[in-house]
C-alpha positions in Angstrom: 106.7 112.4 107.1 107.9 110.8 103.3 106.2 107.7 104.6 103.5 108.8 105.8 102.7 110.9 103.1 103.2 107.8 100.6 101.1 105.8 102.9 98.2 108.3 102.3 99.1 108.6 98.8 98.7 104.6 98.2 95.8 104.7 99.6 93.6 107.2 97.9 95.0 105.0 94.7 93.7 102.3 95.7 90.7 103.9 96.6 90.3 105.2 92.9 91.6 108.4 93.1 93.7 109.0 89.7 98.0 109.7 90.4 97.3 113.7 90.5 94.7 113.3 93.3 97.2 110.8 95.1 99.7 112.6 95.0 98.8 115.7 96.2 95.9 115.3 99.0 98.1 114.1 101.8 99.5 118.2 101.3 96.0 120.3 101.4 96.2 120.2 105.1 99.3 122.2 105.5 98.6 123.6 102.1 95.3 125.4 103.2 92.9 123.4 100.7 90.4 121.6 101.3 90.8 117.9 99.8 87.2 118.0 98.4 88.5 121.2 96.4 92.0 119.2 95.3 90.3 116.6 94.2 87.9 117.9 91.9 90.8 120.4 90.7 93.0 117.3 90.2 90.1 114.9 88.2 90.9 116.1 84.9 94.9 115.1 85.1 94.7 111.8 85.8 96.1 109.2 83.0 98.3 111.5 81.2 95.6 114.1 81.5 91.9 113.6 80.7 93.0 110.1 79.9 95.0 110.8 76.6 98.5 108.9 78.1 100.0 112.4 78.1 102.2 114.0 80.8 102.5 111.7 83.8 99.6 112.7 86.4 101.6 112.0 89.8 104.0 114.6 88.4 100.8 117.0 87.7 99.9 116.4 91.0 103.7 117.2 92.2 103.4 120.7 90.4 99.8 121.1 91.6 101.6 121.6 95.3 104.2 123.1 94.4 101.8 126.2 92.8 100.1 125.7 96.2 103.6 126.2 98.3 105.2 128.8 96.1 103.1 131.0 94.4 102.5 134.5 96.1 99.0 134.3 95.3 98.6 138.0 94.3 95.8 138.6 92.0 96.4 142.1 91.3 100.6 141.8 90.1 101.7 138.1 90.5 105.7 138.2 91.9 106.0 134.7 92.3 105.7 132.9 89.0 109.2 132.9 88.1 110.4 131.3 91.2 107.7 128.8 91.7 108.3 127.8 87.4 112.0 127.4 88.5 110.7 124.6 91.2 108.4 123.4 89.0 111.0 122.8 86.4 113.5 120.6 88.6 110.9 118.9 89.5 109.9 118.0 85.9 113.4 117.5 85.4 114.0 115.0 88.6 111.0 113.3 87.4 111.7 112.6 83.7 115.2 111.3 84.8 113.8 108.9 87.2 111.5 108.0 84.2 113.8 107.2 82.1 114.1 110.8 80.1 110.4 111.1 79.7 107.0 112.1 82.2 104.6 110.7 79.0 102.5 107.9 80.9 101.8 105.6 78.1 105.5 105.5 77.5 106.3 105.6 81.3 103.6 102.1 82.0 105.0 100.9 78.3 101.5 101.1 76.7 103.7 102.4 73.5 105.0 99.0 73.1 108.2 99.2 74.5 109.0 97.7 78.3 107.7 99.6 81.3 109.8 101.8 83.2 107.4 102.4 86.4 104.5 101.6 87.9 102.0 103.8 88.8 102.8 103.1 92.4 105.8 103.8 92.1 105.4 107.3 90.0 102.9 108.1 93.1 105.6 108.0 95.3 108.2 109.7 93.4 105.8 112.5 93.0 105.2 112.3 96.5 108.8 112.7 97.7 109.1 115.9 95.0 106.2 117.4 95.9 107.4 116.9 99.9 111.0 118.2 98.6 109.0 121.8 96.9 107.4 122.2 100.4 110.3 122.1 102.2 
């Protein structure tokens, strides 16, 4: 499933799609969201959201599914959020380890002058694998 699910991933980058969209489309399926939805949901996170090198957007992407697997989706009194933020937070944290100690993209691709610590590709697929690990 991982590699299939990074397959998928790789592609949609390489067709264009930004690291948030990447990340999470191969999950709408299972999910129950469209990818047409995901994607336009997604477009504003991609490089370090709306292009400002900010937080990393395959980890957006990661806590995009996440919200999608955890939360309770009750309009009218909302249970959920404080279990789904405790996913969302190891994730963050697995994520900024992997990176280094940080989930900023310029500083991730070393656009801030110093050396780079990943690639996109390979934040892609570490989002992947932590979004795959918050559906579990």
């Amino acid at each position: 499933m991982l590699q299939n699910k990074c397959e998928q991933a790789k592609a949609l980058h390489e067709k264009g799609h930004n690291c948030a969209q990447s990340v999470a489309l191969p999950f709408c399926e299972e999910l129950g969201i469209d990818q047409k939805t995901a994607m336009r949901a997604l477009e504003g996170f991609g490089a370090g959201m709306g292009g400002r090198d900010q937080t990393c957007g395959a980890l957006s992407g990661a806590v995009f599914v996440a919200g999608l697997a955890h939360s309770d989706g009750n309009l009218e009194a909302p249970a959920s959020k404080k279990d789904t933020y405790a996913v969302c937070k190891t994730l963050c944290e697995e994520f900024c380890a992997a990176c280094g100690g940080t989930a900023r993209c310029a500083t991730i691709k070393g656009e801030d002058g110093n050396e780079p610590r990943l690639s996109c590709a390979a934040c892609i697929e570490l989002g992947v694998r932590l979004a795959l690990k918050a559906t579990e």
